[in-house]
MOPAC internal coordinates of N, CA, C and O (Angstrom, degrees):
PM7 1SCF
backbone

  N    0.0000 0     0.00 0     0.00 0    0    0    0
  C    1.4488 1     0.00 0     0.00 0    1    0    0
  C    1.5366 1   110.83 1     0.00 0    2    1    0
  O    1.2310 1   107.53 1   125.66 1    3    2    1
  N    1.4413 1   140.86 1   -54.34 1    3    2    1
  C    1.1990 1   151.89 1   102.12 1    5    3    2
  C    1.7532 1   100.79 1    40.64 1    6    5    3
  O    1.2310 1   126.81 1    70.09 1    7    6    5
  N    1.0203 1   104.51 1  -109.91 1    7    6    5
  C    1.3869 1   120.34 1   159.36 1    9    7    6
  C    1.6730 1   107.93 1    -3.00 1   10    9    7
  O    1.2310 1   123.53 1    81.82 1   11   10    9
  N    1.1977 1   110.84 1   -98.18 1   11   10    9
  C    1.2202 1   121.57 1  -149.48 1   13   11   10
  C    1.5804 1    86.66 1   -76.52 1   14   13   11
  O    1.2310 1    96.25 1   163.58 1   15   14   13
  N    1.2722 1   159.49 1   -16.42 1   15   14   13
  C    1.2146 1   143.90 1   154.98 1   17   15   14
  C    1.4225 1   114.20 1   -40.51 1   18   17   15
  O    1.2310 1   127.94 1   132.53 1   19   18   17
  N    1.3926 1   102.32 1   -47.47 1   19   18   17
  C    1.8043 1   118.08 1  -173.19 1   21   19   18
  C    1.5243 1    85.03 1   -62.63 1   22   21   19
  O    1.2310 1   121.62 1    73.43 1   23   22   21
  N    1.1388 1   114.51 1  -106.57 1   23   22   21
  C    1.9504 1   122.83 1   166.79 1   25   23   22
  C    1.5653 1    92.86 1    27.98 1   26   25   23
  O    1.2310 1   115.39 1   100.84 1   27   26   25
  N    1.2999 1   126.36 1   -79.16 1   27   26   25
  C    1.5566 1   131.61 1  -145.01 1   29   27   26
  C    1.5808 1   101.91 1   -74.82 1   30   29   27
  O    1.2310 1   119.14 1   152.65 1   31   30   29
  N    1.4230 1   119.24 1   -27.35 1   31   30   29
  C    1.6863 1   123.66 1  -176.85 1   33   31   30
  C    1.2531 1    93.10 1   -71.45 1   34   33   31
  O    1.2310 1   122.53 1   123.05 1   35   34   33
  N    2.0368 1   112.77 1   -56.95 1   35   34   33
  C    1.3765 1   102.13 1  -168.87 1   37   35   34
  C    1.4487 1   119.08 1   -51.21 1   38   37   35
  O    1.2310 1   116.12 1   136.11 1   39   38   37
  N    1.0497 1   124.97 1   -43.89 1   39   38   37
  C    1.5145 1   130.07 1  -178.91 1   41   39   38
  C    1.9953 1   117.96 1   -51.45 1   42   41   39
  O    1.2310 1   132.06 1   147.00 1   43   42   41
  N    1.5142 1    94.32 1   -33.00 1   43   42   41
  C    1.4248 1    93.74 1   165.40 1   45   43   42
  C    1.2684 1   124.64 1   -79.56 1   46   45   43
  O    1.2310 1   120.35 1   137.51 1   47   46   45
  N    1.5535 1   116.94 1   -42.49 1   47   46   45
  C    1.3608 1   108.44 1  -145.22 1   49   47   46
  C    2.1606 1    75.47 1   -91.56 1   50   49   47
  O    1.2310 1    99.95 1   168.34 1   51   50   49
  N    0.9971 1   153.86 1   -11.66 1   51   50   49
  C    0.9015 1   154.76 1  -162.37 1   53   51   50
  C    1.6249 1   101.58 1   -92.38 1   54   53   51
  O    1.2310 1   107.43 1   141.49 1   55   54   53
  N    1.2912 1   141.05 1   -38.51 1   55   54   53
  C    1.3356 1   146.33 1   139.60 1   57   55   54
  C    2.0050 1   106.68 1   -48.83 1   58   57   55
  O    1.2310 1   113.19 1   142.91 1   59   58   57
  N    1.2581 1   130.47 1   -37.09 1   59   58   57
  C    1.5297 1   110.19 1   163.18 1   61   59   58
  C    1.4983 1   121.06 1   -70.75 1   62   61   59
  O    1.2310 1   116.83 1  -165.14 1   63   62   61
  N    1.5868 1   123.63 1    14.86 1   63   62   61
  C    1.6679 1   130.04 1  -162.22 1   65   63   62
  C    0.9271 1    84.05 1    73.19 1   66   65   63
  O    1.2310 1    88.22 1   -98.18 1   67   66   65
  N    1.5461 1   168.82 1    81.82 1   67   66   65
  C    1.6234 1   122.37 1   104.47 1   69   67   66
  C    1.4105 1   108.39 1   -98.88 1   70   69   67
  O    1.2310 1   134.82 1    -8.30 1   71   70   69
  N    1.3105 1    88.94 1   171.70 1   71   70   69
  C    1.2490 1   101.02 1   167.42 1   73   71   70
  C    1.5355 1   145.02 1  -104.36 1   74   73   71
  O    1.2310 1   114.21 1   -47.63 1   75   74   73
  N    1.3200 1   128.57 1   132.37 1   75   74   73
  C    1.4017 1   115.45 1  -149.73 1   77   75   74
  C    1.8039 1   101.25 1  -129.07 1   78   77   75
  O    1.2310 1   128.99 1    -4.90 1   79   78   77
  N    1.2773 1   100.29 1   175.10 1   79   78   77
  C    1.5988 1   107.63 1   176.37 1   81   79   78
  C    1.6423 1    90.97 1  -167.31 1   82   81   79
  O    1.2310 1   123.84 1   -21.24 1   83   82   81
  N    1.0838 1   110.24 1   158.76 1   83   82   81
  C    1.8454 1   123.39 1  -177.30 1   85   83   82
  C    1.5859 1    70.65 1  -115.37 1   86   85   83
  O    1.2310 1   124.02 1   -32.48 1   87   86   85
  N    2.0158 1   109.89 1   147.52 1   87   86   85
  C    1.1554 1   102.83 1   177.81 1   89   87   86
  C    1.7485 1    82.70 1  -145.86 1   90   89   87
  O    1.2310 1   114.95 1    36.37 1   91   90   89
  N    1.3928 1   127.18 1  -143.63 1   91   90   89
  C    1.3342 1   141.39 1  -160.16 1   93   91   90
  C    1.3373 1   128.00 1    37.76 1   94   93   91
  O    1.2310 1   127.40 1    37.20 1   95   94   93
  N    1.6775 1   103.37 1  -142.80 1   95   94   93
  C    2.1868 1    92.94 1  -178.97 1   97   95   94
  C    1.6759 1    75.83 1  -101.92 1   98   97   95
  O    1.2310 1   133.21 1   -36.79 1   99   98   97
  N    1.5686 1    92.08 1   143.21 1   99   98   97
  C    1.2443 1   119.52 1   153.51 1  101   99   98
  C    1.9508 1    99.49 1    73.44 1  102  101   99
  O    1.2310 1   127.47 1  -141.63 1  103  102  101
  N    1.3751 1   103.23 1    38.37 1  103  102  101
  C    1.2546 1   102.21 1  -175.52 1  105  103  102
  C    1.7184 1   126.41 1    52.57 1  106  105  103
  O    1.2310 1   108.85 1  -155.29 1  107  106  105
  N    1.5952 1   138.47 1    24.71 1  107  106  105
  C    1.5210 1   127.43 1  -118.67 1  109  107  106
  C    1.8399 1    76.46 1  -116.29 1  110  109  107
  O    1.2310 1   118.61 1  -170.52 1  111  110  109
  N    1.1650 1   120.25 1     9.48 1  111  110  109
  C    1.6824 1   109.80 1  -168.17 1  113  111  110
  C    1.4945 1   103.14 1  -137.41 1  114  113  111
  O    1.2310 1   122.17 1   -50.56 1  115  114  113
  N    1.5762 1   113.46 1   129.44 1  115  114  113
  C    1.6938 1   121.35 1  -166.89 1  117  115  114
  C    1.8808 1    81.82 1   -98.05 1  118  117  115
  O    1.2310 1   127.03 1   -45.39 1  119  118  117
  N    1.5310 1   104.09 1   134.61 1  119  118  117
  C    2.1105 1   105.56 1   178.60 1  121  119  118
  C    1.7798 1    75.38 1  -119.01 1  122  121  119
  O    1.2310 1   127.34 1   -39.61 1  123  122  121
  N    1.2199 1   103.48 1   140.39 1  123  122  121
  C    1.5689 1   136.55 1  -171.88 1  125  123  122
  C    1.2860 1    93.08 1  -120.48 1  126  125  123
  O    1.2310 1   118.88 1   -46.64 1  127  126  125
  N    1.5867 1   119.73 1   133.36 1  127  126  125
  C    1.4990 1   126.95 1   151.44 1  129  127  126
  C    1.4612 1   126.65 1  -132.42 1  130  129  127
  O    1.2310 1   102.67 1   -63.60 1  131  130  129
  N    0.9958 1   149.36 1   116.40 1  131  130  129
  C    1.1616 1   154.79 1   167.45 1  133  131  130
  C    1.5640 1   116.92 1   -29.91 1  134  133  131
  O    1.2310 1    95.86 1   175.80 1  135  134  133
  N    1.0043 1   160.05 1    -4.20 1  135  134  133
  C    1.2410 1   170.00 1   126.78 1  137  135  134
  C    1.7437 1    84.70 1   106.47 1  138  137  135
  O    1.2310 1   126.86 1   104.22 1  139  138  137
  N    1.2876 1   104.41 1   -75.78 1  139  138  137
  C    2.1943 1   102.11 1  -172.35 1  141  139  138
  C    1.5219 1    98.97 1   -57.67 1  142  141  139
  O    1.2310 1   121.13 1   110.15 1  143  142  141
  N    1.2928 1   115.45 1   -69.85 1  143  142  141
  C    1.3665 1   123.88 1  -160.12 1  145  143  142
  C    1.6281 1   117.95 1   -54.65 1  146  145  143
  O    1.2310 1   123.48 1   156.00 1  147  146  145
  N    1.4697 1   110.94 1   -24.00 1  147  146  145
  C    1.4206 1   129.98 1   176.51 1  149  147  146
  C    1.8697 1   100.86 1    60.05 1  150  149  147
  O    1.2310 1   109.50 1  -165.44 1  151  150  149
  N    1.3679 1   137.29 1    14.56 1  151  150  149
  C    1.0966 1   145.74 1   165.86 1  153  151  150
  C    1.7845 1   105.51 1   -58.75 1  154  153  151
  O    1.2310 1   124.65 1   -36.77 1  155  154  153
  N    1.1444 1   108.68 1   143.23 1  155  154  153
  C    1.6293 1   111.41 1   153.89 1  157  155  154
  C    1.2745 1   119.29 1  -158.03 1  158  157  155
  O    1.2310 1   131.93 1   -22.64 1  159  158  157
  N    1.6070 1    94.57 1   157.36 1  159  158  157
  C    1.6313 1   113.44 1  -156.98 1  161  159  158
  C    1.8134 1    85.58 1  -112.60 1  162  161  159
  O    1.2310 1   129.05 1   -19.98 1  163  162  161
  N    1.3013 1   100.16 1   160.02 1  163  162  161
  C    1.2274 1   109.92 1   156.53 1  165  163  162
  C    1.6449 1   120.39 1  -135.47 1  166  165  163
  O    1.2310 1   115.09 1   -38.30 1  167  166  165
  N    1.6071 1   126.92 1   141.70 1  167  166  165
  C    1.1332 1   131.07 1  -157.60 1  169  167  166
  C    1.7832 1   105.80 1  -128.61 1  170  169  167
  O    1.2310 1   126.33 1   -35.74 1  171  170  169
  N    1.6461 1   105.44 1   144.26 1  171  170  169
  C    1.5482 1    99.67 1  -171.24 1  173  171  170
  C    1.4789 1    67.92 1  -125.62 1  174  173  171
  O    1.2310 1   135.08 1   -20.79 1  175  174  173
  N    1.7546 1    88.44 1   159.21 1  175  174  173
  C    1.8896 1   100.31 1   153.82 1  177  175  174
  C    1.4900 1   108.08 1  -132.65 1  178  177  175
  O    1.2310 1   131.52 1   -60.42 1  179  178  177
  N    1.6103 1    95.36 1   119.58 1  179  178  177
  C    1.5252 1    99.36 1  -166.18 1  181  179  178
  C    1.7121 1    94.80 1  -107.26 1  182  181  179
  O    1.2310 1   127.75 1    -3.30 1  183  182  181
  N    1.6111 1   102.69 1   176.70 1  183  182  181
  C    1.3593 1   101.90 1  -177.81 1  185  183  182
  C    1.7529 1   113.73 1  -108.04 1  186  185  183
  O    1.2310 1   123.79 1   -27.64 1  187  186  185
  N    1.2992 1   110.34 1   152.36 1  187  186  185
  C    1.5872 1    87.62 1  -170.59 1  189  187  186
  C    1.5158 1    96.00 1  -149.19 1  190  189  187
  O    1.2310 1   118.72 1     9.00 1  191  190  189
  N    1.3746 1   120.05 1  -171.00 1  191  190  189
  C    1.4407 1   114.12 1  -142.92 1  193  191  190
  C    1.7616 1   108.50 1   -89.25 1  194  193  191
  O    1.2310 1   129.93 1  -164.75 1  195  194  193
  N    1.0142 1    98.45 1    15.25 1  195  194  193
  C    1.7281 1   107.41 1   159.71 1  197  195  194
  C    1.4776 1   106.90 1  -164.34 1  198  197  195
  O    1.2310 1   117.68 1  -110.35 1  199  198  197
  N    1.4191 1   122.03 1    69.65 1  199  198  197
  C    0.8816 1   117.41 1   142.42 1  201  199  198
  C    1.7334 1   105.09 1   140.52 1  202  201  199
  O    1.2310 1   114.52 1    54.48 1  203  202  201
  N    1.0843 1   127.99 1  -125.52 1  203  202  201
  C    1.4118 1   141.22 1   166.52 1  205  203  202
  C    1.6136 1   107.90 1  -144.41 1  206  205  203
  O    1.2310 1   134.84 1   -38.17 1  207  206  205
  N    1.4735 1    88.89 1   141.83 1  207  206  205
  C    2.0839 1   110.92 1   169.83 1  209  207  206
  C    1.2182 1   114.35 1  -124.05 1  210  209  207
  O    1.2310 1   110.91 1   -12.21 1  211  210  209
  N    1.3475 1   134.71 1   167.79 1  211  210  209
  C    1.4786 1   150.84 1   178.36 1  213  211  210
  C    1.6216 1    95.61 1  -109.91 1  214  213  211
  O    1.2310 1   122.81 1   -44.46 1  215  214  213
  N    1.5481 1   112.22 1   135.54 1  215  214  213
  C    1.4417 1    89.03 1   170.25 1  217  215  214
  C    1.5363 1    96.91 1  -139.57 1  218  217  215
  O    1.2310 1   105.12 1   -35.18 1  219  218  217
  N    1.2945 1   145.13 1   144.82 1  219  218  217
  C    1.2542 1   130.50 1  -153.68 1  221  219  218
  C    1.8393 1   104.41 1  -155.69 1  222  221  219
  O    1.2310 1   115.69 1   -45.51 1  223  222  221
  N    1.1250 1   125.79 1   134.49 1  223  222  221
  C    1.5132 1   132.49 1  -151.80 1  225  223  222
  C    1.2886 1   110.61 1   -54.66 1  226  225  223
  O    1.2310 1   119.15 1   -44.08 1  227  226  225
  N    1.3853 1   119.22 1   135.92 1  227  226  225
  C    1.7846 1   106.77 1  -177.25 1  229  227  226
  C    1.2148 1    63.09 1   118.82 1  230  229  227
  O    1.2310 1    91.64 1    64.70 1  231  230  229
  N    1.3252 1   165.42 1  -115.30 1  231  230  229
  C    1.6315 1   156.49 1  -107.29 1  233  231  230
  C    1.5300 1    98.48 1   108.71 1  234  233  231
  O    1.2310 1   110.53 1  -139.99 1  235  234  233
  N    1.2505 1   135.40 1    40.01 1  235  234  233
  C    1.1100 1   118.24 1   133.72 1  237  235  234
  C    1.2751 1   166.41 1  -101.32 1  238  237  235
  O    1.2310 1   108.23 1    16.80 1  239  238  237
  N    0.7115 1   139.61 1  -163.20 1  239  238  237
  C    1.8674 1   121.25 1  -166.31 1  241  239  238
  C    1.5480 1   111.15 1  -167.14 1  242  241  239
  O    1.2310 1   117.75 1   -15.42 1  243  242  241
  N    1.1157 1   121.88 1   164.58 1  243  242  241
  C    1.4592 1   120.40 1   170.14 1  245  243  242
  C    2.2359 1    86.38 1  -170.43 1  246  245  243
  O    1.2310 1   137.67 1   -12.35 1  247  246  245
  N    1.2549 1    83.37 1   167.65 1  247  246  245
  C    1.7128 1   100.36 1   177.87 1  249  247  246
  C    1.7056 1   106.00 1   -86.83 1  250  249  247
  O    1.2310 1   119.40 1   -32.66 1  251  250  249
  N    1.0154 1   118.75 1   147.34 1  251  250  249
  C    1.6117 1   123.83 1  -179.62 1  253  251  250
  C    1.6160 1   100.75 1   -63.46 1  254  253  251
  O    1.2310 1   109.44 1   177.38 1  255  254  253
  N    1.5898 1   137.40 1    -2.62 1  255  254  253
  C    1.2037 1   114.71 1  -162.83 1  257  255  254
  C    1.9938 1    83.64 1  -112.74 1  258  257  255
  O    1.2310 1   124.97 1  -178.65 1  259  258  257
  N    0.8456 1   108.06 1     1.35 1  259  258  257
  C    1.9185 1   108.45 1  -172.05 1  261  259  258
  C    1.8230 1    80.87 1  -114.92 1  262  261  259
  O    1.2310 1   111.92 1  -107.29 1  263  262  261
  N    1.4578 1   132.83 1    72.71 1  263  262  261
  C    1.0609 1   139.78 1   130.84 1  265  263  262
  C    1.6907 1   111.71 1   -36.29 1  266  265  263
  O    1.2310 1   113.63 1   115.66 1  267  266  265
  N    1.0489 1   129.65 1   -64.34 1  267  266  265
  C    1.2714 1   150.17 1  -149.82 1  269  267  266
  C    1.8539 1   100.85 1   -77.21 1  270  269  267
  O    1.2310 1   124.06 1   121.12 1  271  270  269
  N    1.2003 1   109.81 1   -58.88 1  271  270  269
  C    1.0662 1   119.89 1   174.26 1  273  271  270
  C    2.0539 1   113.22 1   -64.82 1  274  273  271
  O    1.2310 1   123.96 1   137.82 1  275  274  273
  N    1.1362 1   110.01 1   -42.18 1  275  274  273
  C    1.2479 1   109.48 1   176.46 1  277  275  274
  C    1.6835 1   115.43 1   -57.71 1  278  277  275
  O    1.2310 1   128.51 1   131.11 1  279  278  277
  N    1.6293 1   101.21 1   -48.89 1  279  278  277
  C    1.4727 1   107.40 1   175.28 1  281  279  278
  C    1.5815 1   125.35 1   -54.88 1  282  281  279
  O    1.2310 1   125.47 1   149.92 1  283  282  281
  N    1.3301 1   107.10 1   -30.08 1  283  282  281
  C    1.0564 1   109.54 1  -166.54 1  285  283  282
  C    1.9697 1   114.10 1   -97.93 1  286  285  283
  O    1.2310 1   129.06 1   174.84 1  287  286  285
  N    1.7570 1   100.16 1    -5.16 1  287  286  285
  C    1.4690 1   118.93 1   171.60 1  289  287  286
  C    1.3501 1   104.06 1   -75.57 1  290  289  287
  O    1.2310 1   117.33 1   131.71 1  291  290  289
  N    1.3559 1   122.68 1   -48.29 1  291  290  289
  C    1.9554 1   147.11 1   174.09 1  293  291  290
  C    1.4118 1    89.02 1   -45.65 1  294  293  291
  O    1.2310 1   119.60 1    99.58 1  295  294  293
  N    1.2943 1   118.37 1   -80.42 1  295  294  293
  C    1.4525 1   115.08 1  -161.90 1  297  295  294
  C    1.6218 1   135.81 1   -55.13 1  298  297  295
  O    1.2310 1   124.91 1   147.34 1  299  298  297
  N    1.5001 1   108.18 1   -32.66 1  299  298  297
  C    1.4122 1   137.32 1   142.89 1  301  299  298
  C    1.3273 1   113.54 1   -21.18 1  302  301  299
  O    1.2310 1   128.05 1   114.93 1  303  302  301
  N    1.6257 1   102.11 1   -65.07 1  303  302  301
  C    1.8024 1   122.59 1  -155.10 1  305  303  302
  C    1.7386 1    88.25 1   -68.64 1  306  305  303
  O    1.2310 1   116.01 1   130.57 1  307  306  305
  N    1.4306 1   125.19 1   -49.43 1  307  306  305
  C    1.3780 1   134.00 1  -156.18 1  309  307  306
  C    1.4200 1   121.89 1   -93.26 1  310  309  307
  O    1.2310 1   120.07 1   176.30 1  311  310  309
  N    1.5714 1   117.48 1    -3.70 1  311  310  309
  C    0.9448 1   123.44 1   168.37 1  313  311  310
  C    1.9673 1   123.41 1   -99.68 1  314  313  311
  O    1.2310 1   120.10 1   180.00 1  315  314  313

């Protein structure tokens, strides 16, 4: 589940230009790069008591169902 949560960010924030890689054991961490800015974030999706979140360094967060909104908080931070 993990997995394919990451999968669905990558697919966004990778349609705003960035650049992405799934990295750790078992792939469990989305690495974000800014392509100009050369900055990167890294994002976990943990599970929590209704549901699943993205939570990504800098203290942010969004819910796994605001894909759209998360990508576009990432891209903000990295540009």
């Amino acid at each position: 589940m993990r997995r394919r949560h990451l999968a669905l960010l990558a697919r966004a924030v990778g349609a705003r230009g960035l650049h992405w890689r799934l990295a750790g054991p078992g792939e469990s961490v989305l690495a974000v790069t800014g392509p100009r800015s050369g900055q990167q974030v890294m994002i976990v999706a943990m599970p929590t008591g209704a549901g699943w979140s993205y939570l990504w360094t800098g203290g942010g967060y969004a819910d796994v169902t605001a894909v759209d909104h998360a990508a576009e908080a990432i891209a903000h931070l990295l540009t």
